[in-house]
C-alpha positions in Angstrom: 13.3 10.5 -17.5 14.1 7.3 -18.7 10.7 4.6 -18.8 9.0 7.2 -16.5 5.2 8.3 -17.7 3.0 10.9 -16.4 -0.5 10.9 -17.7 -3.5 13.9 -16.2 -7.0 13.6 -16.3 -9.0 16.5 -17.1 -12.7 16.9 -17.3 -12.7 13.2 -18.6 -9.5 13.6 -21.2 -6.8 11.8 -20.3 -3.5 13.3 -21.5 -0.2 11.9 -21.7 2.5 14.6 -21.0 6.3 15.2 -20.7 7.4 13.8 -17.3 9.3 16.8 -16.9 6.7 19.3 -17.3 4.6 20.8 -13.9 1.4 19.0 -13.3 1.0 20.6 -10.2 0.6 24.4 -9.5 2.4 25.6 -6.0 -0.5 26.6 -4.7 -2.7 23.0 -5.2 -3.7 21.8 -1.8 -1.9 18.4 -2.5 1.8 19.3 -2.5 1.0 22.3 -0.1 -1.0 20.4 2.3 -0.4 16.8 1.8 -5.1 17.3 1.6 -5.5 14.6 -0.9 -5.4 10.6 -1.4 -3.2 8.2 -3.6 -3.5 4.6 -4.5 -0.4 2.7 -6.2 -0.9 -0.7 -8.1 1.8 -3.0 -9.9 1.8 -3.5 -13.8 3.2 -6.5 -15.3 3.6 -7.0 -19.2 1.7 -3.9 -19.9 -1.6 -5.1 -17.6 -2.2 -3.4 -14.1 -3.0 -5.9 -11.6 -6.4 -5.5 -9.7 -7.3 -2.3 -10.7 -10.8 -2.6 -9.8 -9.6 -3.2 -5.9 -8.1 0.2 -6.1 -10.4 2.2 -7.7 -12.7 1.3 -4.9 -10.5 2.2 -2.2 -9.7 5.6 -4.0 -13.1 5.9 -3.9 -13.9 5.3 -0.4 -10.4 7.6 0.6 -11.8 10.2 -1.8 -15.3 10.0 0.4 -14.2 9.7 3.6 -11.8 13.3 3.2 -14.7 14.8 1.2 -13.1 15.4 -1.8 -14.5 15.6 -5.3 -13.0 12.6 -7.5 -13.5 12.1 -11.6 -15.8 9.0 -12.6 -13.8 5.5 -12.2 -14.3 4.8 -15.8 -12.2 8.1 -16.1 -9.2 6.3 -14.1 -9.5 2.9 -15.6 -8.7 4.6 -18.8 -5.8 6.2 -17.2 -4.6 3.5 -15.4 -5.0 1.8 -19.3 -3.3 4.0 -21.0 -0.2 3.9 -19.0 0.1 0.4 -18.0 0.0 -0.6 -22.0 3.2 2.2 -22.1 5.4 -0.6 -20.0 4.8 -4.1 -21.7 7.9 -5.6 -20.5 8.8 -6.2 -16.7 7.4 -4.9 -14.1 6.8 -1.0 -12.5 4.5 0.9 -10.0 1.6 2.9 -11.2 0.3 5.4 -8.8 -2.7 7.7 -9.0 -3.0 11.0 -6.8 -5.7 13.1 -6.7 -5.8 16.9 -4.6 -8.0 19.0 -3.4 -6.7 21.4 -6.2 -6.5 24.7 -5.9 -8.5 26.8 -2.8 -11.2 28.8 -4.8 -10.3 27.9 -8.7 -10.5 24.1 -9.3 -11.7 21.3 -6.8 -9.3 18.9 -7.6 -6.4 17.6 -9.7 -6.1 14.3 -10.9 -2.7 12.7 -11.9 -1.1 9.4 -12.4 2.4 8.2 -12.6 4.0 5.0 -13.6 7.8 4.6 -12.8 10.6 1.2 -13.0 10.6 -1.0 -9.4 13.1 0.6 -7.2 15.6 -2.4 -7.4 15.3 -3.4 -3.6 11.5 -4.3 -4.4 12.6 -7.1 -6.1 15.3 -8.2 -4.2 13.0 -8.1 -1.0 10.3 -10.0 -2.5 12.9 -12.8 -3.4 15.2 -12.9 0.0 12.9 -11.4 3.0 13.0 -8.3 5.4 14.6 -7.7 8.4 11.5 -5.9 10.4 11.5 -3.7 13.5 8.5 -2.7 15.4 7.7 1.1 16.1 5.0 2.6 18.0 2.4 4.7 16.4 2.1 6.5 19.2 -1.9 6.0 19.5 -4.7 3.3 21.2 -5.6 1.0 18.8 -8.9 2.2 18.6 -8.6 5.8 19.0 -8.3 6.2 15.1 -11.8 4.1 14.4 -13.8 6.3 16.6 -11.6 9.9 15.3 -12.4 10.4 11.8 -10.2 13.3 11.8 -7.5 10.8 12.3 -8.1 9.3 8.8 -7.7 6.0 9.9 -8.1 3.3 7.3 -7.5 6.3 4.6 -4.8 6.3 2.2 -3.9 10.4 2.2 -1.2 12.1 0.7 0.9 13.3 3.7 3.0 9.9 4.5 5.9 12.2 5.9 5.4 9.5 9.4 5.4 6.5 7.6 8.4 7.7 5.4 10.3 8.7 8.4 9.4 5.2 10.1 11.0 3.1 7.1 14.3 5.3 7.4 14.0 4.6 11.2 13.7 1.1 10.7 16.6 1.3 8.2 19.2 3.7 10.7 18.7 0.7 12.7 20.1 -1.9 10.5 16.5 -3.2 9.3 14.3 -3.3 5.8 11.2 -1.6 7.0 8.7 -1.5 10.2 5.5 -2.7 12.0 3.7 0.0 13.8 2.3 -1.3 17.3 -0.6 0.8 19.1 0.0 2.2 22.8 -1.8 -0.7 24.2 0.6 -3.1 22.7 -1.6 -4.4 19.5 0.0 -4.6 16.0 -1.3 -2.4 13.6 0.0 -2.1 10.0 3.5 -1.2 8.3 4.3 2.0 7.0 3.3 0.6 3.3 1.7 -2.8 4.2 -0.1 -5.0 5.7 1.0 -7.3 8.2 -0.1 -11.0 7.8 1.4 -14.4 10.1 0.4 -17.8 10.0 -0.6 -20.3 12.9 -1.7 -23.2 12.8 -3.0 -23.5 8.9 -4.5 -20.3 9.6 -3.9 -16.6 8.2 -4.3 -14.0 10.4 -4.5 -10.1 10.1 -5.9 -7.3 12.2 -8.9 -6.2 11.7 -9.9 -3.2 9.9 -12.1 -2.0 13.1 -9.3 -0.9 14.3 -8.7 2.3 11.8 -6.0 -0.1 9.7 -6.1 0.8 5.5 -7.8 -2.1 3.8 -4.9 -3.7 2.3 -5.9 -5.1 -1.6 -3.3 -7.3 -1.8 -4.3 -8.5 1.5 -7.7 -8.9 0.5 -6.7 -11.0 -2.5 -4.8 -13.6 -0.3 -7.7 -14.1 2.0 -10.1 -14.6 -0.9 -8.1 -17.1 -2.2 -6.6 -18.9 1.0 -8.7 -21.8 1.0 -8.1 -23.3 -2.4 -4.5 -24.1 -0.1 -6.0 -25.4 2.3 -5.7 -22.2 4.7 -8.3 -20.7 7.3 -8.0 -16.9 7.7 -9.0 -14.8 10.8 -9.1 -10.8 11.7 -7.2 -10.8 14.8 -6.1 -8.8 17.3 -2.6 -9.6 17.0 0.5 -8.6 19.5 4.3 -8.8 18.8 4.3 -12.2 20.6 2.0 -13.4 18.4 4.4 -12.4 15.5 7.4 -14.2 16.9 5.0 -17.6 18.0 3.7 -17.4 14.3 4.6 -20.4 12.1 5.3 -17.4 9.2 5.1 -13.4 9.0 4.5 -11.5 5.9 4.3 -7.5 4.9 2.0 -7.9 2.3 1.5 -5.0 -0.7 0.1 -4.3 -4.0 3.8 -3.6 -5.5 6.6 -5.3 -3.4 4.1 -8.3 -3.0 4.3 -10.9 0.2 7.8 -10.0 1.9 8.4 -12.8 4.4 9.7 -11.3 7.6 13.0 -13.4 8.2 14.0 -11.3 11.5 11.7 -9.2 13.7 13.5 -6.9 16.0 16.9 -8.6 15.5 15.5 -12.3 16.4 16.1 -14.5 13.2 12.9 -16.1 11.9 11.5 -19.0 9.7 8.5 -18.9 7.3 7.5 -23.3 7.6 8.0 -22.9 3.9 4.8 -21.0 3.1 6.5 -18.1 1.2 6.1 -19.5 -2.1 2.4 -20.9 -1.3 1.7 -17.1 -0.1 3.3 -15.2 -2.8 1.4 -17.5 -5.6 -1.9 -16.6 -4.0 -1.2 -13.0 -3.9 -0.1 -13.1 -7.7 3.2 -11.5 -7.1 6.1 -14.3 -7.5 9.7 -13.8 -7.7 
């Protein structure tokens, strides 16, 4: 399994284990039923990067589907253990935790860590062609349907899967879903950030989004460059007025958007500004 690691927390023991062993029964609620959450966070040199960010949104996805989730100090020692297994380079660390199995355990609690697939890199460094899908959905619908998990980052991500290999059959590196009403929302793994102006904008979370950590980070530290940032309800015209357009993510970083549905676009020269505040550089 090459630099692959699997590590399962159990009743506070965390346990390193063969990667090709089962860590899942066939009947836990996770693989059966996608009923379950996930968070996945970079790790350079052996040190996971904002861990603490992701703990907390674990936590509130954990809260929000009602499922029972070990203490975070429990995780930070996973999330430890493994990232001190890959001191050189870079990889993904992911956690995923079930509902476990209906009427023997309440959950199961796993993490990963595994090499960048090589187009990660190579993304980060040269841009994404982007096409915009729709999700189908008003962009408020999911903030006022909680059965909608909106803003929840659950297991089943068969849509957003099947969205990046739509965006791919059509000649593109990955998507931008846009609500029926015409509003952008998020991409399948990211958030979507353009500039205008000096300023950074987003959309806000109000309207059922994820929180996005990486997101976050660049917002907090925007203004030591000189940067305003804004929530705003942003359209695809927006996106192609925009002085610069980023997917933004904990593990490929700040991707700068160099065409949107097959119109070539610029980035001012921010990239580089953007992908230092976010941590992640080529």
């Amino acid at each position: 399994m090459g630099s692959r690691r699997v590590a399962v927390l159990d009743r506070g023991t965390v346990t390193l284990v063969d990667p090709a062993a089962a860590v899942f029964s066939a009947f836990d609620l996770g693989p059966a039923r996608g009923d379950g959450v996930f968070e996945t966070m970079l790790v350079r040199r052996g040190v996971a990067l904002k861990p603490e960010a992701h703990l907390d949104r674990l936590a509130r996805s954990a809260a929000l589907m009602g499922l029972f989730s070990p203490p975070l100090a429990d995780w930070a020692r996973l999330i430890d253990l493994l990232a001190t297994t890959h001191a050189d380079g870079e990889a993904a660390l992911k956690l995923m935790l079930t509902r476990g199995i209906e009427g023997v355990s309440d959950h199961t609690a796993v993490g990963t860590l595994s090499p960048l697939a090589p187009d990660v890199l190579e993304q980060r460094r040269r841009g994404i062609a982007v096409v915009t899908l729709t999700l189908g959905l008003p962009a408020d619908l999911r903030a006022t349907s909680p059965w909608l998990l909106g803003g929840v980052k659950y297991l089943s991500y068969a849509v957003n899967m099947a969205a990046q290999r739509h965006a791919r059959a059509l000649g593109a590196d990955d998507a931008v879903f846009i609500s029926l009403d015409g509003r952008l929302l998020e991409g399948p793994t990211s958030t979507i950030v353009w500039a205008r102006d000096g300023t950074l904008h987003t959309p806000p979370l109000e309207i059922g989004i994820l929180p996005g950590t990486t997101q976050a980070l660049l917002f907090t530290r925007a203004d030591a460059a000189g940067l305003g940032t804004a929530m705003s309800l942003g359209t695809v015209a927006d996106l192609h007025a925009a002085d610069g357009v980023w997917l933004v993510s904990s593990v490929r970083g700040a991707a700068a958007v160099t065409s949107l549905d097959g119109l070539r676009r610029g980035d001012a020269g921010l990239t580089p500004t953007i992908q230092e505040l976010t941590g992640v550089t080529t």
